[in-house]
C-alpha positions in Angstrom: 11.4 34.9 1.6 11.8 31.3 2.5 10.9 28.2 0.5 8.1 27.3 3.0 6.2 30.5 2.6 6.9 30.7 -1.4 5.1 27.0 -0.9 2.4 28.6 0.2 1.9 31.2 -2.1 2.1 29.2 -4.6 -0.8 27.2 -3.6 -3.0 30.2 -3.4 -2.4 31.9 -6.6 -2.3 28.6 -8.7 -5.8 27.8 -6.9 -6.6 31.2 -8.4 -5.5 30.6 -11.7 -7.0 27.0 -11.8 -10.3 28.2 -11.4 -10.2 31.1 -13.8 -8.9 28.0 -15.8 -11.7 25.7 -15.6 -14.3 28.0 -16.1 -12.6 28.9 -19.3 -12.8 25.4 -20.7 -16.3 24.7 -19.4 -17.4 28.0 -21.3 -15.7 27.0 -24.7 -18.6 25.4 -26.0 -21.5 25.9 -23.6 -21.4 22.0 -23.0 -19.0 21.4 -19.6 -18.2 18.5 -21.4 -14.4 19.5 -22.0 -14.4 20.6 -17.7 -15.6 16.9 -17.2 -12.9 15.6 -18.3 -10.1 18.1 -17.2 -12.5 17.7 -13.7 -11.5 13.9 -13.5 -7.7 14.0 -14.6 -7.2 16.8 -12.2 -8.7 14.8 -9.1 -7.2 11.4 -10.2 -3.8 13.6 -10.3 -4.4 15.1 -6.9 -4.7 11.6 -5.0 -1.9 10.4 -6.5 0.1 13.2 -5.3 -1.9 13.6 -1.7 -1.3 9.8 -1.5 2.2 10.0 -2.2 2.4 13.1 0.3 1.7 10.9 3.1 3.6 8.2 2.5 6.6 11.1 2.4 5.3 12.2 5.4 6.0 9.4 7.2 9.4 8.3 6.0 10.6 11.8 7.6 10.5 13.6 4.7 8.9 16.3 4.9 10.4 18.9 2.5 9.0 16.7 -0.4 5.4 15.9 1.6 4.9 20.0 1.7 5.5 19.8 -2.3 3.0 17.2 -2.9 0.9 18.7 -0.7 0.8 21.3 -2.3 -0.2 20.0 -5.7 -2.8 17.9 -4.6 -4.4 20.6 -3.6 -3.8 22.5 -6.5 -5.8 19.6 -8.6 -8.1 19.2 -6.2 -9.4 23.0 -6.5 -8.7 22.5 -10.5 -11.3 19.5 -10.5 -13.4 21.8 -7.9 -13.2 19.1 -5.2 -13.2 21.7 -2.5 -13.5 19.2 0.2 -10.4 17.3 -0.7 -8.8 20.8 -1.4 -9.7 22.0 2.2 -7.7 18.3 3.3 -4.8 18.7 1.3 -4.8 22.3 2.2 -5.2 21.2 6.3 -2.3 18.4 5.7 0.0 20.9 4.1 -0.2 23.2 6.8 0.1 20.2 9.9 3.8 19.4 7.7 4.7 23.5 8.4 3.8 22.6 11.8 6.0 19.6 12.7 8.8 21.7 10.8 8.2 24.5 13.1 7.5 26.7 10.4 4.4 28.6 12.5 3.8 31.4 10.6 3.2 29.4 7.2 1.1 26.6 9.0 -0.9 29.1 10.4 -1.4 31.4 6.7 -2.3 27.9 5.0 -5.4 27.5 7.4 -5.5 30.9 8.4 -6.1 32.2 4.6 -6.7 29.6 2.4 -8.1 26.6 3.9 -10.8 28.2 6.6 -11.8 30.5 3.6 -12.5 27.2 1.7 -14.6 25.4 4.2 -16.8 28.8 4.9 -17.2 29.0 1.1 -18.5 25.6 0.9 -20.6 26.0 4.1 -18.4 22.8 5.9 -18.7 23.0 9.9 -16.3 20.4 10.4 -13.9 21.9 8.1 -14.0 25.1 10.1 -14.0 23.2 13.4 -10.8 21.4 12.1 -9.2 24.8 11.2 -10.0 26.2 14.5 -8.5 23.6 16.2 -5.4 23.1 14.1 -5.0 27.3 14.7 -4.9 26.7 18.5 -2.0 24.3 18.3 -0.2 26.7 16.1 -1.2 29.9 18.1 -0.1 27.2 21.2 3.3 26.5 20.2 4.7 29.6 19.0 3.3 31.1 22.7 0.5 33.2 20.8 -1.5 32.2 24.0 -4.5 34.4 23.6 -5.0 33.7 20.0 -4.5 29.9 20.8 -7.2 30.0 24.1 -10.2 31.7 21.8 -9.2 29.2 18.8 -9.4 26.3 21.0 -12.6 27.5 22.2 -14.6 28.1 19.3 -13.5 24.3 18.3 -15.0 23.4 21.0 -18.2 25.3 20.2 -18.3 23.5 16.9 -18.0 20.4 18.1 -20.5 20.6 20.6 -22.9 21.6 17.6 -22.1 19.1 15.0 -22.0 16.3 18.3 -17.9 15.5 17.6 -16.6 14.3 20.8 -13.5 14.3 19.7 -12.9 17.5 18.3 -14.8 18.4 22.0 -12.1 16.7 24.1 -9.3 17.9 21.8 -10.4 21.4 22.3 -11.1 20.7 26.3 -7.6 19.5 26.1 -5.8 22.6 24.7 -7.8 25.1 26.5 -6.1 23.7 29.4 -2.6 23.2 27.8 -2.8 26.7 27.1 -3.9 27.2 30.9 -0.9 25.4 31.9 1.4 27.6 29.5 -0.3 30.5 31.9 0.3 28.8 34.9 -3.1 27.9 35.7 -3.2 25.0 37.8 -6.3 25.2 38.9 -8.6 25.8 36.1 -6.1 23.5 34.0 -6.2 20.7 36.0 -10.1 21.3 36.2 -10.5 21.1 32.1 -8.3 17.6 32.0 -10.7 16.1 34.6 -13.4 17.3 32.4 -11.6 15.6 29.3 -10.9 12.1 31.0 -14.8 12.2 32.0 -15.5 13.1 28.5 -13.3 10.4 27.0 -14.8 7.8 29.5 -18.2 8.9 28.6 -17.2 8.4 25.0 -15.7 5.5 25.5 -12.5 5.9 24.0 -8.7 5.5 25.0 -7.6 7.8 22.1 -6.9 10.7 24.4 -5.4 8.5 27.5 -1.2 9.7 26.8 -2.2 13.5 26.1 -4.5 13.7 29.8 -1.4 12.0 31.2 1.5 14.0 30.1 -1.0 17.6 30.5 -1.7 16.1 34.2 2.3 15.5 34.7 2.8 19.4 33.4 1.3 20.8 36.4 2.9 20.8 40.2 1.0 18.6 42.5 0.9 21.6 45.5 -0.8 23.8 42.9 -2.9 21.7 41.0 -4.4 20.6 45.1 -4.7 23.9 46.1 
């Protein structure tokens, strides 16, 4: 078993035990007022490591950005901030991704972190697992999986009114059309995207409609 997916398992049995944990001291004395306090120290300890995560993250290292992942969101279910916990949880799994480590980027979301968001009754959370399932299911060619993940991201956003959870799902239905060769529905959903980016006036997706348009060969995408 590698380290990644001991990571992992970590995370959900200390969530476990955490909880058990703060329940405990809350019941000691019928007051909460000892879980108050644990509450706080927790959180203030899981932004300190989710902030140092991300700065990790972006030097490169990535190794020591899963660990720190990993704890914040061990003290951010401790203090029973399940938002937070859902965000480190989401963040872990997108450093599995850019490692290439698919099967543990998709078990984070897959079986901790889209559990979370249901529990707490979070749309967006859900609509953020969904889509971060379709690039997973996307890169390691799980095309089917990716295709209905992508979808229901889109059906989500649509719902809460996120456009740009609605063009980032637009955009990897048809990344995953492209993967199936195609063309012509493909280049169909990133005309649909640009027109949805225009209407939302934004030039956050303007490289990704580019480089999906520059996947697909002219004849077929004309034909």
């Amino acid at each position: 078993m590698n380290k990644s997916l001991l990571a992992i398992i970590f995370v959900i049995i200390a969530s476990t035990a955490a909880g058990q944990t703060s329940h405990s001291l809350s019941d000691a004395d019928g007051s909460g007022a000892v879980n108050i306090v644990v509450s706080s120290l927790d959180e203030n300890a899981g932004n300190t490591y989710f902030s140092e995560a991300e700065k990790n993250e972006r030097s490169g290292d990535y190794n020591e950005a899963l660990n720190l992942f990993g704890k914040a969101a061990f003290e951010y279910n401790s203090a029973r901030q399940f938002s937070r916990y859902g965000s480190a949880l989401m963040r872990l799994s997108n450093v599995h991704y850019l490692l290439t480590h698919y099967t543990e980027a998709e078990q984070v979301v897959l079986n901790v972190a889209l559990k979370n968001y249901s529990k707490i009754g979070s749309r967006a959370g859900q609509m953020d697992s969904y889509g971060q399932l379709g690039r997973i299911y996307l890169a390691s060619n799980k095309l089917t999986q990716s295709l209905w993940f992508y979808t229901q991201q889109g059906i989500l956003a649509r719902q809460i009114g996120s456009s740009t959870a609605n063009i980032e799902s637009v955009l990897g239905i048809a990344n995953v059309k492209i993967r199936k060769k195609e063309y012509v529905m493909a280049s169909k959903d990133i005309n649909k995207a640009e027109i949805l980016a225009k209407s939302a006036n934004t030039n956050q997706f303007k490289s990704q409609i580019r480089e999906a348009r520059a996947l697909i060969p002219v004849k077929k995408s004309k034909s």
